[in-house]
C-alpha positions in Angstrom: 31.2 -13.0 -26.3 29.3 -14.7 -29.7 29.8 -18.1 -27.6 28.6 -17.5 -24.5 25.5 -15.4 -26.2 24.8 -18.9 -27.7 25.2 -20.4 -24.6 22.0 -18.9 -23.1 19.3 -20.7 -25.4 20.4 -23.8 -24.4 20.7 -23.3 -21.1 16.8 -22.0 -20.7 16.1 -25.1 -23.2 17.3 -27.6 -20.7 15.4 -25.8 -18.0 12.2 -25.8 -19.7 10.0 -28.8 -18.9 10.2 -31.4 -21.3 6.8 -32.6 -21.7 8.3 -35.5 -23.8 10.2 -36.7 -21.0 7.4 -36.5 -18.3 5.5 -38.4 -20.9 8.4 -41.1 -20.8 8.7 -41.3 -17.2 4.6 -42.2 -17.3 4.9 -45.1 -19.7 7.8 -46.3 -18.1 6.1 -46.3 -14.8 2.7 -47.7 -16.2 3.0 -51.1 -14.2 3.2 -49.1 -10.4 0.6 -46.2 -11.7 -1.9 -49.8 -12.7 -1.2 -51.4 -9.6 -2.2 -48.0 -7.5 -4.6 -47.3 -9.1 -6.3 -50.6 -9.6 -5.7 -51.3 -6.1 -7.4 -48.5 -4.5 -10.1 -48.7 -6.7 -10.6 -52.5 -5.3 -10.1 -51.2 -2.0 -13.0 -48.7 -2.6 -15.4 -50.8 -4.1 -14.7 -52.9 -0.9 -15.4 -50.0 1.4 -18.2 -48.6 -0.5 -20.0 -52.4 -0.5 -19.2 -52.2 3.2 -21.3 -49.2 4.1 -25.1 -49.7 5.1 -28.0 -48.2 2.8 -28.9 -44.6 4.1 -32.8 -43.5 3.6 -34.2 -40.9 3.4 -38.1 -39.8 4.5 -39.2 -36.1 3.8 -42.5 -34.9 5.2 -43.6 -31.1 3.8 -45.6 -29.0 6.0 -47.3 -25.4 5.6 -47.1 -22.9 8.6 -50.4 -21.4 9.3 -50.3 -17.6 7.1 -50.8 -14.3 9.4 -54.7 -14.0 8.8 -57.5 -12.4 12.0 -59.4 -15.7 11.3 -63.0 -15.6 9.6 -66.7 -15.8 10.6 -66.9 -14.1 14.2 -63.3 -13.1 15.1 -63.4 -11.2 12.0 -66.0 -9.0 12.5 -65.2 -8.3 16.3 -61.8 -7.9 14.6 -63.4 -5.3 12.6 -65.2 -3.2 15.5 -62.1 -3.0 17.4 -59.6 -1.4 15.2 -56.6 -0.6 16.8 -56.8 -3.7 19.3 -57.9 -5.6 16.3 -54.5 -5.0 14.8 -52.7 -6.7 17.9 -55.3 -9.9 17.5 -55.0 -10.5 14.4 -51.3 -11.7 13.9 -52.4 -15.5 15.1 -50.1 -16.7 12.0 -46.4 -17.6 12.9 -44.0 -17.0 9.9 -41.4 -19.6 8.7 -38.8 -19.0 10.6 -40.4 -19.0 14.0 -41.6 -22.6 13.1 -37.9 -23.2 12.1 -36.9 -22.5 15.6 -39.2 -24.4 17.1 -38.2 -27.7 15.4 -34.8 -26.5 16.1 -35.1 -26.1 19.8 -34.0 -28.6 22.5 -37.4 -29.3 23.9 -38.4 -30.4 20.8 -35.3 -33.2 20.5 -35.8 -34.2 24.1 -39.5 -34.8 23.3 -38.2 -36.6 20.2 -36.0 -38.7 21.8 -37.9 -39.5 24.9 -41.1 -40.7 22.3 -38.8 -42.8 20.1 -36.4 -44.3 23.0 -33.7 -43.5 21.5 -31.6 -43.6 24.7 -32.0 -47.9 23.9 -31.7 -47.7 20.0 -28.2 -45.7 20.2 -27.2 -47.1 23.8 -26.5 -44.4 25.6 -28.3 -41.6 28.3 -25.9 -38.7 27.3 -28.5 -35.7 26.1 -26.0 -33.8 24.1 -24.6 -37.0 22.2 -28.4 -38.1 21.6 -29.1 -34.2 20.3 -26.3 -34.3 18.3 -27.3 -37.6 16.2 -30.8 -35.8 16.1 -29.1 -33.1 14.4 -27.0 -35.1 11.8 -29.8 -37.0 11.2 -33.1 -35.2 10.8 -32.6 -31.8 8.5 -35.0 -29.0 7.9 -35.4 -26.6 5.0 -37.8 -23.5 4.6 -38.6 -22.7 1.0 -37.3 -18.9 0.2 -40.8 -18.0 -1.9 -43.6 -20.4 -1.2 -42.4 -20.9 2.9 -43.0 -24.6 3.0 -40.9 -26.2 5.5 -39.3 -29.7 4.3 -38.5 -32.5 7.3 -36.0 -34.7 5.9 -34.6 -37.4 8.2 -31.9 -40.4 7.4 -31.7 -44.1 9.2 -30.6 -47.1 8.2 -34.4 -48.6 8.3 -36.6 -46.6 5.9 -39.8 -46.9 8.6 -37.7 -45.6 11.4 -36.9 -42.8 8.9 -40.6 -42.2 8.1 -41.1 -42.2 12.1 -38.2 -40.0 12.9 -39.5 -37.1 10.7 -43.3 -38.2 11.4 -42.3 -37.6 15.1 -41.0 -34.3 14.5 -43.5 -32.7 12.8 -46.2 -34.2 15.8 -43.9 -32.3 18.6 -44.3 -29.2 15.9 -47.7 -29.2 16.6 -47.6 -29.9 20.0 -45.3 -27.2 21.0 -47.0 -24.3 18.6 -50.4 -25.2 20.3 -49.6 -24.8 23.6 -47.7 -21.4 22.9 -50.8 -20.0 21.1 -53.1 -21.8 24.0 -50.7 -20.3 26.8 -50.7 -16.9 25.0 -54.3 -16.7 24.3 -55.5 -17.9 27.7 -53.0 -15.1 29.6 -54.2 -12.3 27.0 -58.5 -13.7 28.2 -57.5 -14.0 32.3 -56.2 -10.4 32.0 -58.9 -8.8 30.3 -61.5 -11.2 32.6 -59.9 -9.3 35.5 -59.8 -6.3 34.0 -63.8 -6.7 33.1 -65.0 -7.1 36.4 -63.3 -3.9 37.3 -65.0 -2.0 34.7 -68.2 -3.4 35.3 -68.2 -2.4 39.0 -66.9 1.1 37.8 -69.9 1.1 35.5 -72.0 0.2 38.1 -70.8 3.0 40.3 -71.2 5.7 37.4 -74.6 4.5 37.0 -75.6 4.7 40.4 -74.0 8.2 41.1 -75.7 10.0 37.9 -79.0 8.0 39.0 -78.8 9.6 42.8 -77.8 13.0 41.1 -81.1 13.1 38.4 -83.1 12.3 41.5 -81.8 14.8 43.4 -82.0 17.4 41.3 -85.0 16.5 39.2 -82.9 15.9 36.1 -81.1 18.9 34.7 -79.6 18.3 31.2 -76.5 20.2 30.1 -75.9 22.2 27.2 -75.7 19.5 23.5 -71.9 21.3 23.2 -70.8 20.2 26.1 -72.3 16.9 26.3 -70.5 16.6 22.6 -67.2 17.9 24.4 -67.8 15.1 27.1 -67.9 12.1 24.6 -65.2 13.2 22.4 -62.8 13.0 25.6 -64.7 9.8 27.2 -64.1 8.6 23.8 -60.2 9.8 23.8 -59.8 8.6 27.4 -61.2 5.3 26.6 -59.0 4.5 23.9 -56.1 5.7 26.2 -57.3 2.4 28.7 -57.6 0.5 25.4 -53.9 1.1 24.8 -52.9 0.4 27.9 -54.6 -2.4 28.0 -52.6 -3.4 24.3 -49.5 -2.0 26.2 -49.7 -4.6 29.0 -50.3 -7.5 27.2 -47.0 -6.5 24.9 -45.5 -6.0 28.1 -45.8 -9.6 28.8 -43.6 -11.1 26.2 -41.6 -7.7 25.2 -39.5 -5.1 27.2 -39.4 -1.2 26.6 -37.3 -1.1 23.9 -39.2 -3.2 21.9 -40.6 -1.6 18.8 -43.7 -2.2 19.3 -44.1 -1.3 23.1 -42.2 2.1 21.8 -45.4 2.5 19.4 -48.0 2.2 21.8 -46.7 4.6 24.3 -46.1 6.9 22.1 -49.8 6.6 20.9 -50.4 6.9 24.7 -48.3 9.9 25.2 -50.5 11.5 22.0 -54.1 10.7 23.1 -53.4 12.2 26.5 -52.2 16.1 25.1 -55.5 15.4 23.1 -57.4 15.2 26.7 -55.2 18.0 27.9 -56.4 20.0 24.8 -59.6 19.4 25.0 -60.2 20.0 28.9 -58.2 22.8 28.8 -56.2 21.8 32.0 -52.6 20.6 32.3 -54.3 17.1 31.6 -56.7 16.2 34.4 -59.6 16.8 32.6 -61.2 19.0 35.9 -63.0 21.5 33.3 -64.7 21.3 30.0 -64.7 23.9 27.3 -67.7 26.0 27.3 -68.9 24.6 30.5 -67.2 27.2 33.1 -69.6 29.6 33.0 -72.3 26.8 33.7 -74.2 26.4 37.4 -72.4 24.3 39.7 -75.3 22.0 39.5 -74.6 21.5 35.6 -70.6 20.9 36.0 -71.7 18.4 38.4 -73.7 16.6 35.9 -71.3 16.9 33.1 -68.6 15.6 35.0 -70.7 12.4 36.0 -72.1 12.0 32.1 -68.2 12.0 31.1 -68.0 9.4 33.6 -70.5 7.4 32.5 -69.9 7.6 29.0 -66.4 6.4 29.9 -67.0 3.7 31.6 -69.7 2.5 29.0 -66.9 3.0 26.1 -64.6 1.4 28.1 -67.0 -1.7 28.9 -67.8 -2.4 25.1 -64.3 -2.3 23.8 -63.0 -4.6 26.7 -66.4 -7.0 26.3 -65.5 -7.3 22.2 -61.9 -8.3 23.1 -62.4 -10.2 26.0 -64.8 -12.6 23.9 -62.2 -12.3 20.6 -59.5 -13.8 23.3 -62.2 -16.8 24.2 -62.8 -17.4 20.0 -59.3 -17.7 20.2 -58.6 -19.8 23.7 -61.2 -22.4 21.9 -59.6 -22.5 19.0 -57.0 -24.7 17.6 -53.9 -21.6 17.0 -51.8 -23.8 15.4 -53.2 -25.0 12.3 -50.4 -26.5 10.7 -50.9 -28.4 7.7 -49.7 -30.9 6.7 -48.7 -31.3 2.9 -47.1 -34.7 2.8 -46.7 -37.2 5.4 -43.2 -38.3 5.6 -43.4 -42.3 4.1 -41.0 -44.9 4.3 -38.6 -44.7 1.2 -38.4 -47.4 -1.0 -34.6 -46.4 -2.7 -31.7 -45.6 -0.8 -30.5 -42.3 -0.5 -26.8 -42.8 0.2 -24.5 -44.1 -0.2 -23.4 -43.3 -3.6 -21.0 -46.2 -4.3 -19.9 -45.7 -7.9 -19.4 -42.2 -7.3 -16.7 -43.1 -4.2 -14.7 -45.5 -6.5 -14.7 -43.0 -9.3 -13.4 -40.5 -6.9 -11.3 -42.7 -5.4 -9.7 -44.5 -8.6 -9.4 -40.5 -10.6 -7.5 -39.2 -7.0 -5.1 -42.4 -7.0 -4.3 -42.1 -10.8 -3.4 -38.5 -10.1 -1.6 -39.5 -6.6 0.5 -42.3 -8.3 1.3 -40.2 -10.9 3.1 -37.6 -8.8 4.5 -39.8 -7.1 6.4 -41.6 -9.3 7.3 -37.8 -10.8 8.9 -37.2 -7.3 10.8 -40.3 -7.2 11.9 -39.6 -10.4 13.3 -36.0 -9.2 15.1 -37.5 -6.3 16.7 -40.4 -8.8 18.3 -37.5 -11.0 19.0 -35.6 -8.4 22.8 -34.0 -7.7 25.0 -35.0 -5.1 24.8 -30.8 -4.2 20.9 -31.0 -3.9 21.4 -34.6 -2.3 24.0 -33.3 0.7 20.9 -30.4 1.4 18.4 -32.6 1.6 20.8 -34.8 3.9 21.0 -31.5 6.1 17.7 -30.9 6.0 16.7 -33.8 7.6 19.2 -34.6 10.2 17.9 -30.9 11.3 14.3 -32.3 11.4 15.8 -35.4 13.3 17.4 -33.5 16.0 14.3 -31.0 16.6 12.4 -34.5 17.1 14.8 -35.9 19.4 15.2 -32.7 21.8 11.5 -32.6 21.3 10.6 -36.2 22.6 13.5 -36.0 25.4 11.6 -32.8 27.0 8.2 -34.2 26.4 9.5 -37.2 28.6 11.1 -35.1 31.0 7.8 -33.6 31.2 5.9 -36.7 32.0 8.5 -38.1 34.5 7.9 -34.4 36.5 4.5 -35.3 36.5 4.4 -39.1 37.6 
């Protein structure tokens, strides 16, 4: 019992890596762990020489910042409030920008200006976009929101060009959304103008024929107050509607913001119902009921007039906000640095590839020779498994080879 007790420390001794020995093996090896390693690292520097110079041109631009513009469009911005409030976000953030240099118009307007169908040989837009994507990379800072072009070639000029090229399309593209946006906002309020104006021009005329008519009769101040306050309310309801449709053109429903303004809609219309005292038609006018005919006659054409007056200077303030901005150049991005042609190469990094590659074939040779070493000492038990093993492996490759050929020979 003592004897095989004193058995056991040896045994777990002799299975315990020797570090000794591995140690042995590596010096004794030394002369195949030189050559592999010395010989990929030749073969690396070779590669790495091998390679063509990679620049790299970077061009930093600044998106225009959410602003309602100064001098004139800020002070119609002012007078118009709530409509202001739509106006005013001219500015694009970052990531919009982002999208736009990302988006396929912008390659094919890239690669139609540079010819790259000739430089890279070939008319296939998706291979063409796909070099433009692996070349030319953008980057949005987190905090400050610059946007950095950086684009790589084998010619440091064409580099400078490539990212020059890309920013120019930016442009391009941003200006004819905000011109295409801005002109559709000033032909639907033009059209909408010239029916206010005729409805102004009725509203006159009817209160004109009624004063001559009836030699003038003014209504009580209350109810003429009562009459603004809803021309007022109903004129800001046209207002939002107005604001509603021009959401409407670029937005659905369930947008957020259409969801805002008819629910500022739905709100300024219970107002009218309040005040009128009606169901929402606005028919009849507090304190007026007990009032001649004659005089609910002439309130109800002052609260038509005064309507269609409110209505005429909100829409004339926006309508010549939306021409400020039609003339205007929307985009306004500038330009921080123009992308240059580099003077140092970028890539590649040659001694880091054959210090990569010499470390990985020092480490490579070393297991190797570790292996062979395991298979050299190896029993004929652990020999005679591995001999299974692989005329297992051979067979599944033969039954596998006769089927695919089988397969083929169907198909001929």
């Amino acid at each position: 019992m003592n004897e095989i007790q004193n058995n056991h420390p040896r045994l777990d001794v002799e299975d315990e890596i020797n570090l000794l020995e591995l140690l042995r093996v590596v010096v004794r090896r030394r002369v195949f762990i030189v050559k592999v390693t010395v010989g990929v690292a030749l073969m690396a520097v070779i590669y790495s020489l091998t390679l063509p110079n990679i620049y790299t041109a970077t061009a930093r631009l600044l998106p225009p910042q959410k602003d309602g513009g100064g001098g004139a469009a800020a002070a119609i911005l002012g007078q118009l409030g709530g409509l202001g409030g739509m106006a005013a976000g001219l500015g694009g953030s970052t990531d919009l920008y982002m999208g736009i240099l990302k988006s396929r118009s912008v390659a094919d307007a890239v690669i139609q200006k540079l010819d790259l169908t000739k430089e890279l040989k070939t008319t296939n837009k998706d291979a063409l976009r796909s070099f433009l994507g692996g070349t030319v990379k953008f980057q949005a800072g987190a905090k400050d929101g610059i946007i950095t072009v950086a684009a790589d070639h084998k010619d440091p000029k064409r580099a400078a060009q490539l990212a020059n090229t890309f920013i120019d399309e930016l442009q391009r593209k941003s200006l004819e959304l905000n011109l295409t946006k801005a002109s559709t906002e000033r032909s639907f309020l033009d059209k909408r103008l010239i029916v206010v104006k005729d409805d102004l021009k009725k509203a006159e005329e009817a209160m004109k024929l009624f004063q001559i008519k009836n030699k003038i009769i003014r209504a009580d101040i209350q109810a003429e107050a009562s009459i603004k306050a809803v021309a007022l309310l109903q004129a800001e309801i046209v207002t939002k509607e107005v604001q509603l449709a021009a959401l409407r053109n670029s937005m659905t429903d369930e947008a957020p913001e259409v969801r805002t303004v008819l629910a500022a809609i739905s709100r300024l219309k219970g107002q009218v119902a309040t005040m009128s005292g009606s169901s929402g038609k606005g028919t009849v006018l507090p304190g007026v009921g007990s009032t001649p005919d004659i005089g609910v006659e002439y309130v109800r054409l002052l609260r038509e007039l005064k309507l269609q007056e409110a209505l005429f200077e909100q829409l004339s303030k926006q309508y010549e906000l939306a021409k400020l901005n039609e003339a205007r150049d929307s985009s306004s991005i500038q330009v921080l640095d123009e992308a240059v042609a580099p003077v140092t190469k970028s890539k590649p990094k040659r001694s880091l590839i054959v210090i990569l590659a010499t470390i990985t074939a020092l480490f490579c040779s070393i297991f190797l020779i570790f292996i062979q070493e395991y298979f050299s000492k190896m029993t004929p038990e652990d020999a005679a498994i591995i001999g299974e093993i692989r005329g297992a492996l051979y067979e599944s490759w033969h039954q596998i080879t006769k089927l695919l050929s089988k397969g083929k020979g169907k198909i001929g």
